[in-house]
KOLNU-365366 format. One record per residue (C-alpha): x, y, z; chain. Coordinates in Angstrom, 1 decimal, decimal comma. Layout:
N
REC  px  py  pz  unit
REC  X  Y  Z  A
...
END
This chain:
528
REC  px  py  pz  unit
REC  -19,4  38,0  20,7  A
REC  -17,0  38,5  17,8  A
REC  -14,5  40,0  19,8  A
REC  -11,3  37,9  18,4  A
REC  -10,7  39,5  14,9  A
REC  -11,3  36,1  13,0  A
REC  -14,4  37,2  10,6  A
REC  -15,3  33,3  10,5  A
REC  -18,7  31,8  9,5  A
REC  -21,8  32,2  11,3  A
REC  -23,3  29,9  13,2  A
REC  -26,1  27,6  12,1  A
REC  -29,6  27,3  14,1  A
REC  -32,4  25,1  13,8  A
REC  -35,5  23,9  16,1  A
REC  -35,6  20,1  14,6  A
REC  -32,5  18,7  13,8  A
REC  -28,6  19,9  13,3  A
REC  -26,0  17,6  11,8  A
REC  -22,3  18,9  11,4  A
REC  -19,9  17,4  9,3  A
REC  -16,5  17,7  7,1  A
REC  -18,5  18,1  3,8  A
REC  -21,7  19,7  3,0  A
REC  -22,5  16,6  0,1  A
REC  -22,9  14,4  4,2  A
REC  -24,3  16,9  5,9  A
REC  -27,1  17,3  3,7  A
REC  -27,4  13,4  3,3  A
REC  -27,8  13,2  7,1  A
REC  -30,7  16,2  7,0  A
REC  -32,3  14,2  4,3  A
REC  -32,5  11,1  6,4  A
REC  -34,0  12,8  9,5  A
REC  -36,3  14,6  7,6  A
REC  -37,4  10,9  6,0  A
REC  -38,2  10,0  9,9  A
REC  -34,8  9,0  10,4  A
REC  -32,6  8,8  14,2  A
REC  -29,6  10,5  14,4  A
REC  -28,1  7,4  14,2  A
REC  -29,3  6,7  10,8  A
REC  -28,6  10,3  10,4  A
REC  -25,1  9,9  11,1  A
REC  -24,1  6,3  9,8  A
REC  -25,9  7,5  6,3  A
REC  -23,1  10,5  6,3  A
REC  -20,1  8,5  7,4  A
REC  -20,8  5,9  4,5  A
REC  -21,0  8,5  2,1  A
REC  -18,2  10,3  3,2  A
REC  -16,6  6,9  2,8  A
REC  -16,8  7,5  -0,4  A
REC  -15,9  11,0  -1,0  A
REC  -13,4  11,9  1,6  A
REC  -11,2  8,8  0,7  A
REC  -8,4  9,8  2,5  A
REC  -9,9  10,3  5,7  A
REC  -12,6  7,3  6,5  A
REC  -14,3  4,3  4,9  A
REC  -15,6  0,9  5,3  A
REC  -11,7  -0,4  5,5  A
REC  -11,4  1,4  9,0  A
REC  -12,8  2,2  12,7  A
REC  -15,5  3,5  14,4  A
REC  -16,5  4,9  17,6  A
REC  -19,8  6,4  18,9  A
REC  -21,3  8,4  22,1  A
REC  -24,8  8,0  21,9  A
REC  -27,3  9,6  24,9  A
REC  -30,8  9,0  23,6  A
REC  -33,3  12,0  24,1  A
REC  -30,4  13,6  25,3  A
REC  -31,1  12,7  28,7  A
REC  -30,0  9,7  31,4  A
REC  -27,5  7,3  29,7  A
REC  -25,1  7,5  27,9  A
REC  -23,9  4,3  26,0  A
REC  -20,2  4,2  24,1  A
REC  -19,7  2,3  21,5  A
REC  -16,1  0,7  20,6  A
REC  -15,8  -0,4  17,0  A
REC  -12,1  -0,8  16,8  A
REC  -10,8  -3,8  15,0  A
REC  -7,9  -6,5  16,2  A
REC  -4,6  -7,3  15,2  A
REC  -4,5  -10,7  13,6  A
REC  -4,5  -14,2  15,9  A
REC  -1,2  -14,5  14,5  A
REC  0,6  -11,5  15,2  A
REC  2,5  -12,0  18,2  A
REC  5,4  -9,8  19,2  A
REC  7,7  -12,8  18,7  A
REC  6,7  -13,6  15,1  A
REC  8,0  -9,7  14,2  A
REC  11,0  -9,2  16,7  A
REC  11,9  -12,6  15,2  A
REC  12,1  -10,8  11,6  A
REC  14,0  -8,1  12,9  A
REC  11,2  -5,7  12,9  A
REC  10,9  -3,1  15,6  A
REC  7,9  -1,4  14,6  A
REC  4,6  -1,7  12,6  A
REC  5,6  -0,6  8,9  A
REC  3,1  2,2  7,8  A
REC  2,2  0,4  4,3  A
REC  2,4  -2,8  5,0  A
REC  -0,3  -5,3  5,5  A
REC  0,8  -5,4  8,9  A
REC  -0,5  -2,5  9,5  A
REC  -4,0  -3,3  8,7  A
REC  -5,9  -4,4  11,7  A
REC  -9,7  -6,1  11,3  A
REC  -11,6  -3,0  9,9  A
REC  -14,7  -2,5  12,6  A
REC  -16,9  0,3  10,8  A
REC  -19,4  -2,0  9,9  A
REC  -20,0  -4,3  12,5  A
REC  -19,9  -0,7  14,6  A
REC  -22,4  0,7  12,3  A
REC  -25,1  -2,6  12,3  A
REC  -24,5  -2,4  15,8  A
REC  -25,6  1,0  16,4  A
REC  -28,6  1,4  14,4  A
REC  -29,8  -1,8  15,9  A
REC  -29,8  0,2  18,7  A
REC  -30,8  3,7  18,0  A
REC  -31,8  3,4  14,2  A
REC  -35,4  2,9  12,5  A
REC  -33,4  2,4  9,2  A
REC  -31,0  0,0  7,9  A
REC  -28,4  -0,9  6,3  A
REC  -29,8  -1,5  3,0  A
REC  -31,3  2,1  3,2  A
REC  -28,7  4,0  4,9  A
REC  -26,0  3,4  2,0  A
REC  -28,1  4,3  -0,6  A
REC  -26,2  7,8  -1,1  A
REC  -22,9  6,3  -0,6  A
REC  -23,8  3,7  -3,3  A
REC  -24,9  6,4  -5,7  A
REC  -21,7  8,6  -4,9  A
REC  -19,6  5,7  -6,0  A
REC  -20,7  3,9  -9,1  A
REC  -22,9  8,0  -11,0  A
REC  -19,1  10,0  -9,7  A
REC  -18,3  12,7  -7,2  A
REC  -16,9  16,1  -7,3  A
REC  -13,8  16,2  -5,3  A
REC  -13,8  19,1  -3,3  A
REC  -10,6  21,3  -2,1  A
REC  -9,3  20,3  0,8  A
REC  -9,5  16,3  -0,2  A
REC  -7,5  17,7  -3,8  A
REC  -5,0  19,3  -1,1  A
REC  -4,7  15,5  1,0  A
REC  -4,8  14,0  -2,6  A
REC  -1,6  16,2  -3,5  A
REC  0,3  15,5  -0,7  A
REC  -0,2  11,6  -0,6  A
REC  0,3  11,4  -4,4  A
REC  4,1  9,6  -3,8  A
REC  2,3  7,4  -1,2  A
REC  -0,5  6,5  -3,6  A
REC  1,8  5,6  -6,5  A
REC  3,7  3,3  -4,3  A
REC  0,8  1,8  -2,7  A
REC  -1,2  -2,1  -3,5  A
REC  -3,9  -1,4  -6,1  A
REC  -3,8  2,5  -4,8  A
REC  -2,5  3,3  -8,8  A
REC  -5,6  2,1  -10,3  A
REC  -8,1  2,8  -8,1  A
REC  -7,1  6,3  -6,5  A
REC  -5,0  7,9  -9,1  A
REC  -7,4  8,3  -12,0  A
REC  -5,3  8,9  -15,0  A
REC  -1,9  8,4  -12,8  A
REC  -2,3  12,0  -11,2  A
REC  -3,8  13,2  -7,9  A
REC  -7,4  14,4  -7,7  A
REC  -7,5  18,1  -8,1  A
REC  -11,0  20,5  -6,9  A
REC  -13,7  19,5  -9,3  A
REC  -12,7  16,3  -10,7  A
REC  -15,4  13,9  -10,9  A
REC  -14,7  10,5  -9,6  A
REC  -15,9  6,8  -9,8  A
REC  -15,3  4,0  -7,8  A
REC  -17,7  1,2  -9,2  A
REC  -15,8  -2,0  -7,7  A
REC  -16,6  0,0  -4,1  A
REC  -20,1  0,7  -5,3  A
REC  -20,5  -3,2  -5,6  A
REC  -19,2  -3,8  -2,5  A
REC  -21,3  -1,5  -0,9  A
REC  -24,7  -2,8  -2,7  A
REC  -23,5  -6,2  -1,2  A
REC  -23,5  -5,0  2,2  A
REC  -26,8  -3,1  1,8  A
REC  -28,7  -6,2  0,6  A
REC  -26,9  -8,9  2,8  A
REC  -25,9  -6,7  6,2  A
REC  -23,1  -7,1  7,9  A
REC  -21,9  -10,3  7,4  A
REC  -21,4  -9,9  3,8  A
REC  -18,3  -7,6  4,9  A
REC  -17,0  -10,1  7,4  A
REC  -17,5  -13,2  5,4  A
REC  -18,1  -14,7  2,1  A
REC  -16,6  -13,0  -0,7  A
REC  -15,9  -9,4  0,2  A
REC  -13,7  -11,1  3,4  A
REC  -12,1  -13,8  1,1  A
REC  -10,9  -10,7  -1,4  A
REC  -9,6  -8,9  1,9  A
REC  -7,3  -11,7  3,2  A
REC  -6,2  -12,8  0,2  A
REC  -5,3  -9,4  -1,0  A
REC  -2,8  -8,6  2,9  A
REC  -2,1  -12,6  2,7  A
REC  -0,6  -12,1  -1,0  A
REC  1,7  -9,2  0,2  A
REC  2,8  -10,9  3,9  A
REC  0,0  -10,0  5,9  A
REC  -1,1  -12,5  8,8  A
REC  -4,7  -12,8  8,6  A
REC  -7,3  -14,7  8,4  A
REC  -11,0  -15,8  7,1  A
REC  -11,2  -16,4  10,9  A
REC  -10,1  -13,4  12,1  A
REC  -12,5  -11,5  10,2  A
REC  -15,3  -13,4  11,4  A
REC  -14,5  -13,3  14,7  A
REC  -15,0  -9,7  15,1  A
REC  -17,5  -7,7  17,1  A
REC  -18,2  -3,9  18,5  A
REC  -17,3  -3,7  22,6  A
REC  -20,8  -1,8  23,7  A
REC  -19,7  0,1  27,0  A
REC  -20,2  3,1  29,5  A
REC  -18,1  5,8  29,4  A
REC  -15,7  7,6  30,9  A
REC  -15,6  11,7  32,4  A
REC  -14,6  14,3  34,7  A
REC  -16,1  17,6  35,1  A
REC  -14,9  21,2  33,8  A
REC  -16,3  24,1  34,8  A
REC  -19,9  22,8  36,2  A
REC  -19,7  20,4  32,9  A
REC  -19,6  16,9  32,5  A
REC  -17,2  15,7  30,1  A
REC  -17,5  11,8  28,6  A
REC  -15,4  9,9  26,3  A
REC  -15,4  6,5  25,1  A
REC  -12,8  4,1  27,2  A
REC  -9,2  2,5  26,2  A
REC  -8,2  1,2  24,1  A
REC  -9,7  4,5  22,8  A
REC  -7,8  7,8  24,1  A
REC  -10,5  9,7  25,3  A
REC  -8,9  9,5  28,9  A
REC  -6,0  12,0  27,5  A
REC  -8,2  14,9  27,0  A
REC  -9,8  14,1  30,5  A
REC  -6,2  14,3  32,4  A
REC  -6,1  17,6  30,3  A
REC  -9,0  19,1  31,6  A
REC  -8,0  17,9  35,0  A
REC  -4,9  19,8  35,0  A
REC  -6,6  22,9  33,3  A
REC  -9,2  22,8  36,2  A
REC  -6,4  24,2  38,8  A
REC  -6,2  27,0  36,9  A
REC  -8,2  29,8  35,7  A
REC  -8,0  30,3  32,3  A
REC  -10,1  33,5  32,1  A
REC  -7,1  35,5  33,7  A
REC  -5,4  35,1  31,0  A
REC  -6,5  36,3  26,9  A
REC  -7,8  33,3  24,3  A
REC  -5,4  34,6  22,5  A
REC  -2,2  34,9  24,8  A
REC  1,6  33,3  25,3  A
REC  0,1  31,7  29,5  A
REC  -3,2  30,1  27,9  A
REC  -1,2  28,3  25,0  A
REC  1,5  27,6  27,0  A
REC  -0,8  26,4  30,2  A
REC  -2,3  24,1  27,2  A
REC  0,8  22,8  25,6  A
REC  1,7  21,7  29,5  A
REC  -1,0  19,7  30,2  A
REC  -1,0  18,1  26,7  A
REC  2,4  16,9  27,8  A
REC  2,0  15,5  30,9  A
REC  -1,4  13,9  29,3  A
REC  0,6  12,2  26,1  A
REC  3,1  10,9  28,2  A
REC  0,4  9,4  30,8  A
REC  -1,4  7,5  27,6  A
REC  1,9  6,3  26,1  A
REC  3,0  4,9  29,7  A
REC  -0,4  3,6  30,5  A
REC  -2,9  2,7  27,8  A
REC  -3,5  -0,3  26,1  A
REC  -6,5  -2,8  25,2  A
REC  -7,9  -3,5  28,6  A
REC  -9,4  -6,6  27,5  A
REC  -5,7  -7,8  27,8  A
REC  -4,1  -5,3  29,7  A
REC  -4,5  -3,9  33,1  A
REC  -5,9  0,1  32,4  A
REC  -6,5  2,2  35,7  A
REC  -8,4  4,3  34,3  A
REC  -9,9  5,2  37,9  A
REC  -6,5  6,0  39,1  A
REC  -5,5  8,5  36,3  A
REC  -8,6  10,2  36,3  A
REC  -8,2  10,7  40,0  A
REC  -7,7  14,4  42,0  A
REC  -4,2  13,2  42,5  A
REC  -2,9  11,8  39,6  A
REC  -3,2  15,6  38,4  A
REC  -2,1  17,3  41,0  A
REC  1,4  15,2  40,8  A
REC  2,0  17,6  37,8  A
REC  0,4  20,8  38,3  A
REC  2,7  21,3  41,5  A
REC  5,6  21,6  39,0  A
REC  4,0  23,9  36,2  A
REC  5,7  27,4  35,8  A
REC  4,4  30,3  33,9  A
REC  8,1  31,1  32,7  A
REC  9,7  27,6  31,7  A
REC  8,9  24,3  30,5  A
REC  8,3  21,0  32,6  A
REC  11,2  18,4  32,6  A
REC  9,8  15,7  30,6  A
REC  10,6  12,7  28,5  A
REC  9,9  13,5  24,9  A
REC  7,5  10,9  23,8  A
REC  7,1  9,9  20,5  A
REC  3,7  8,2  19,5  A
REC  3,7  5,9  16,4  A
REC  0,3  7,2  15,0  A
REC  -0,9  10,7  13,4  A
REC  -3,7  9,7  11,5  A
REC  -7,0  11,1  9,5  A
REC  -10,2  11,2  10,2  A
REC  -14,3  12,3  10,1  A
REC  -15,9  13,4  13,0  A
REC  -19,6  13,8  12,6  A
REC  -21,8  15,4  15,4  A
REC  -26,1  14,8  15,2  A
REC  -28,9  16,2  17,2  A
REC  -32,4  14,4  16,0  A
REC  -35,9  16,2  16,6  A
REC  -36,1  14,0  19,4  A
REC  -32,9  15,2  20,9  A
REC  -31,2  12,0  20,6  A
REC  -27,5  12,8  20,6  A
REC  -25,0  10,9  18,5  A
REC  -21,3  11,8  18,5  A
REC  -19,7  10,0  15,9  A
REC  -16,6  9,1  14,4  A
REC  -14,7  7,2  11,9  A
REC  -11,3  6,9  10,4  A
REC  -8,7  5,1  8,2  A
REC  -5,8  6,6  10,7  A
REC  -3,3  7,8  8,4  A
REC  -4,0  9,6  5,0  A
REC  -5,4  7,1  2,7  A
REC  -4,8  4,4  5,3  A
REC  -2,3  1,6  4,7  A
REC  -2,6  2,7  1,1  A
REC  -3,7  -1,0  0,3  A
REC  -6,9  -1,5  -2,0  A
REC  -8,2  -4,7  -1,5  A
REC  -8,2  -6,6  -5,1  A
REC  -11,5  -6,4  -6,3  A
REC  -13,8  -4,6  -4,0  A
REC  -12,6  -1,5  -3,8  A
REC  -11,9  -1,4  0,2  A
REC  -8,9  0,8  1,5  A
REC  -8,1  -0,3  3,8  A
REC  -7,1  1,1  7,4  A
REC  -3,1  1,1  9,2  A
REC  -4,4  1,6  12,8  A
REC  -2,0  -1,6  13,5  A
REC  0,5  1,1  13,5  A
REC  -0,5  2,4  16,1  A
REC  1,2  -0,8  18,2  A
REC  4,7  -1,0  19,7  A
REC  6,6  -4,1  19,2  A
REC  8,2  -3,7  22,9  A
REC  6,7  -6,8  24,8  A
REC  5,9  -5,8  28,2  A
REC  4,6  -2,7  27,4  A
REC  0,6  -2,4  27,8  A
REC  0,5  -1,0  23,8  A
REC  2,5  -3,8  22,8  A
REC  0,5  -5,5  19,6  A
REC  -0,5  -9,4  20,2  A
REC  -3,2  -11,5  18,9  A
REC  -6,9  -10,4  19,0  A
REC  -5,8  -6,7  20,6  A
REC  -6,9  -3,6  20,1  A
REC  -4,2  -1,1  19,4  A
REC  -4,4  2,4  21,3  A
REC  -6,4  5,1  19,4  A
REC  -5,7  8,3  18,1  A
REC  -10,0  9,0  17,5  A
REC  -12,0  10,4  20,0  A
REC  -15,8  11,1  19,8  A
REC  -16,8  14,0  23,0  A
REC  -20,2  14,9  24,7  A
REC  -20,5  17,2  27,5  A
REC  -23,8  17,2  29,6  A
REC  -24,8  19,7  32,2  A
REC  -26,7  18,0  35,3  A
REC  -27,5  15,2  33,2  A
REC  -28,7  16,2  30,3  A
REC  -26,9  16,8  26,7  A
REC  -25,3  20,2  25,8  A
REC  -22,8  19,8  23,2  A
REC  -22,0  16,5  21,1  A
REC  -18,5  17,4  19,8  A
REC  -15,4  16,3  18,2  A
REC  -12,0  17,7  16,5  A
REC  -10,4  15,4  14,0  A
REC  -6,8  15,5  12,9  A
REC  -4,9  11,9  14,3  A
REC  -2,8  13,3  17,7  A
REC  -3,8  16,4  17,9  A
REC  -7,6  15,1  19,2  A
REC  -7,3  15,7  22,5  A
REC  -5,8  19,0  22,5  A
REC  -8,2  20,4  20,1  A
REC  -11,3  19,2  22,1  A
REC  -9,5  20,7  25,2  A
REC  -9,0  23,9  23,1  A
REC  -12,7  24,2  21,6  A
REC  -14,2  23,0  25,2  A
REC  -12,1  26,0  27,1  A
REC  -13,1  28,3  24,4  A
REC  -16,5  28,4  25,2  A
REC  -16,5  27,3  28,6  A
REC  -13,7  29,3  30,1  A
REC  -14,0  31,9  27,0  A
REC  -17,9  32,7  26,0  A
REC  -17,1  31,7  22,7  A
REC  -19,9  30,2  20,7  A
REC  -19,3  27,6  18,6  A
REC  -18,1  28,3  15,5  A
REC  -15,5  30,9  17,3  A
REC  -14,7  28,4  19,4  A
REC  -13,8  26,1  15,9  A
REC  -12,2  28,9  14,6  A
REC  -9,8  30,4  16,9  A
REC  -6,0  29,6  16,1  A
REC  -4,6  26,4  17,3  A
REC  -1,1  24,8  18,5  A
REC  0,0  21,3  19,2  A
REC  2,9  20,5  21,3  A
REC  3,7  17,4  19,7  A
REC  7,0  15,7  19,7  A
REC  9,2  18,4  21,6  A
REC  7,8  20,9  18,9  A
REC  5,0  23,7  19,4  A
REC  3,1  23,1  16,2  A
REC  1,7  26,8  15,5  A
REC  -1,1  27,8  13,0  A
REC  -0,3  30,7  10,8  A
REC  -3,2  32,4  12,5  A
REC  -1,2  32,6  16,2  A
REC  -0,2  36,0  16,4  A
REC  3,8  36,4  16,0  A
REC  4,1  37,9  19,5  A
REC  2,8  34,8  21,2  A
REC  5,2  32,4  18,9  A
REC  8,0  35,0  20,3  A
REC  6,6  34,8  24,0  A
REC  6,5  31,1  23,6  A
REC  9,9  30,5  22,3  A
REC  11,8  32,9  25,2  A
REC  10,2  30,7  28,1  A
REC  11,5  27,4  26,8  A
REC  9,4  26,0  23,7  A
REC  10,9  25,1  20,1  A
REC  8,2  26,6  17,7  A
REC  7,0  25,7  14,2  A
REC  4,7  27,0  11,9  A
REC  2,1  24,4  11,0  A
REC  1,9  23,6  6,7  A
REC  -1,4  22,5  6,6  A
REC  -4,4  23,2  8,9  A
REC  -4,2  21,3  12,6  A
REC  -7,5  19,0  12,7  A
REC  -10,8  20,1  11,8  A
REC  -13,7  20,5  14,5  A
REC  -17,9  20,3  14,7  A
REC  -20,2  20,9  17,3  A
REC  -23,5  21,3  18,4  A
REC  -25,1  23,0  21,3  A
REC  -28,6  22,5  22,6  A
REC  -30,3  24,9  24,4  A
REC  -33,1  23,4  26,4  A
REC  -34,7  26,1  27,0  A
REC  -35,3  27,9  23,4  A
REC  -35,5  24,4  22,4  A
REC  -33,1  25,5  19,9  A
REC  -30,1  23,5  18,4  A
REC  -26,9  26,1  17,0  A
REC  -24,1  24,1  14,9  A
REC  -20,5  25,0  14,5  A
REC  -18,1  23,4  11,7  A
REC  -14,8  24,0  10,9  A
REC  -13,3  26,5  8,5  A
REC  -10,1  24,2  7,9  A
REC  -12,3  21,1  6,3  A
REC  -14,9  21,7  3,8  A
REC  -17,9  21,0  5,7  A
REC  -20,6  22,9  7,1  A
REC  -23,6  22,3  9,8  A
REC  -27,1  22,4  8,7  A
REC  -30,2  22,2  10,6  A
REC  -34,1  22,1  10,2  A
END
């Protein structure tokens, strides 16, 4: 059904296995390990720590995780929560003593315990017939024998090159010969390779203690960071059930707060009232219908959410008929709703990785650093970037996103699995920091309000309402941006590409799997 007028890829089928990710060196990894006998677990933990490695800007073993996992695609569905926690020290009052009102971007204050892999042991002891020691094998390889860097990391590269000179250790171990990357340079990192052979032969605890942890603190300790040899080894991966709603005859999961999966619910709750199929994919009411209940959603999640292992989260009562239908009684076709502008602190980076095993295990996967290249801190001697999802606190005691010892901060990454009557359809995801929820709203209602399949779905032009702005792809068609600015919105054109999509839907009865993955990263799906 190309009916849109975007020649994009085809779509990718298989009967065995389909992995999609953001570059084809880890989707080809994670094909390797399922073919080996692997889970798609193993399949997708194999890919991420590769990627690790060579999308450096995006994800490593310095940031988060957070999984959806349904095995056999059937029954339950278990979420895993692998983000790390702000320092024992880090209390409000330390900071607003200091005259510091928010969580500087580069600084070791920033860096929260990394989680990836305590997430990662934690889900292949789980759902994984492979370990550790196995699984980083390509990642290991890819780090001490060089990489090719491929386009669009040159183009993140580029842009972060002012952030990277000014960053701790970021000089020598990110800007080989003092300039950015470009397309087809070959890189090594062998400090990471060691710490990565460490982790393979002594699991996880060689990352949270000993001397990989020791390098870590003292590294944020020498340049005012608050943490501790303590802290590190204190942390663990909150195993949980997730949350959903259903869309069109769909139901919809995400992982819990402190992870913001509930925003792209309260979207799809507010969608629900209204039937997208009277309008075109491509028209001024859909994408201004979209930017509304993005809106209302964004401002729910920066009222509401927090860690609710120290704040209260009503999850129950936002995701309720009525919390909704507050809104949609005030949405008009022809203006904008009256709303405070909110102004999250966070719009991060990020790999989303989607696999479907020959046994139909289902593993939605993602991991991130948050910003581009992270805090822009390399730890000493072992290579580790590490994350700044600590900015993603507020210093403003009393509110529920307010940064104190041992918390989580709110999340920008969201990992998405719809089911139908139970069982799995699509495992699927849209990286890109804030623009996560929107962009799983938009790929969702493209096929399930739209017939798209899912590489159209990927492909179609995007917008994010984002700070009192309508961020617009190049690809909108001028006469929407026109449409959109008389009825109220300020418009922009978008620099680089908004966030960067995969996806994967199983149909039961072909037993057929068909992959999607997005045009604006330089990945691909792959199946067998």
């Amino acid at each position: 059904m190309r009916n849109f007028h975007f020649a994009g890829r085809s779509t990718v089928h298989a009967q065995n296995a389909m992995v999609a990710t953001s570059h084809p060196d880890a989707a080809l990894v994670a094909i390797d390990v399922m073919r080996a006998g692997g889970t798609a677990a193993d399949a997708a933990v194999a890919a991420c720590a590769l990627l690790g490695v060579i999308e450096p800007q995006s994800t490593g073993i310095g940031g988060d995780c957070f999984a959806l996992i349904q095995p056999r695609g059937e029954g339950k569905i278990v979420a895993y929560n692998g983000s790390g926690r702000a320092p024992m020290a880090a209390t409000a009052e330390w900071y607003l003593e200091r005259k510091i009102h928010s969580v500087p971007l580069t600084s070791a204050h920033a860096v929260s315990i990394p989680g990836a892999i305590d997430a990662w042991d934690t889900i292949l002891r789980d759902h994984g017939k492979m370990g550790l020691d196995t699984l980083l094998q390509p990642a290991i390889k890819a780090a001490e024998e060089g990489y090719v860097v491929a386009p669009r990391i040159a183009f993140d590269w580029k842009n972060q090159f002012e952030k990277l000179k000014n960053g701790t250790n970021t000089e020598r171990y990110l800007l080989p010969h003092g300039k950015p990357a470009v397309a087809g340079d070959v890189i090594h990192q062998p400090e990471l390779g060691k710490t990565l052979r460490a982790i393979a032969k002594n699991g996880r605890d060689a990352f949270y203690s000993g001397e990989i942890a020791a390098d870590m603190v003292e590294t944020l300790r020498g340049i005012g960071g608050l943490h501790t040899l303590e802290d590190f080894a204190a942390h663990s991966t909150e195993t949980t059930s997730p949350i959903g709603t259903m869309y069109k005859g769909h139901d919809v999961w995400q992982c819990p707060p402190n992870g913001p999966g509930i925003t792209m619910l309260v979207m799809l709750n507010i969608l629900s009232r209204f039937d997208l199929t009277k309008f075109k994919p491509l028209s001024i009411e859909r994408f201004h219908l979209e930017a509304e209940a993005a809106r209302i959603a964004y401002m729910m999640r920066e009222q509401y959410i927090g860690d609710p292992q120290q704040v209260h989260v009503d999850v129950a009562g936002i995701l309720a008929k009525e919390f909704a239908e507050e809104h949609i009684k005030n949405i008009k076709m022809d203006r904008l709703l009256d709303l405070p502008n909110v102004a999250p602190p966070m719009n991060p980076s990020t790999v989303y990785i989607t696999v479907v095993d020959k046994d139909r295990n289902v593993c939605s996967f993602i991991n991130s650093i948050a910003h581009s290249f992270g805090s822009a801190i390399v730890s000493n001697k072992t290579g580790i970037l590490l994350q700044n999802r600590a900015g993603g606190f507020r210093i403003q005691p009393g509110h529920p996103n307010c940064i104190a010892p041992g918390k989580r901060p709110l999340h920008t990454i969201i990992p998405s699995l719809a089911t139908k009557n139970g069982r799995a359809v699509m495992p699927f995801g849209v990286m890109g920091g804030q623009y996560q929820p929107v962009g799983q709203t938009h790929v969702l209602t493209n096929i399930l309000d739209y017939g798209c399949d899912v590489q159209e779905a990927i492909d179609m032009p995007r917008g994010l309402h984002y700070e009192g702005v309508y961020q617009l792809e190049d690809s909108v068609p001028a006469e929407i941006v026109e449409g959109l600015k008389k009825i109220g919105h300020k418009t922009t054109s978008v620099v680089g590409p908004l966030g960067g999509g995969q996806a994967i839907w199983i149909d039961w009865e072909k037993g057929t799997l068909t992959g999607g993955s997005d045009p604006r990263k330089d990945g691909c799906a792959l199946g067998y």
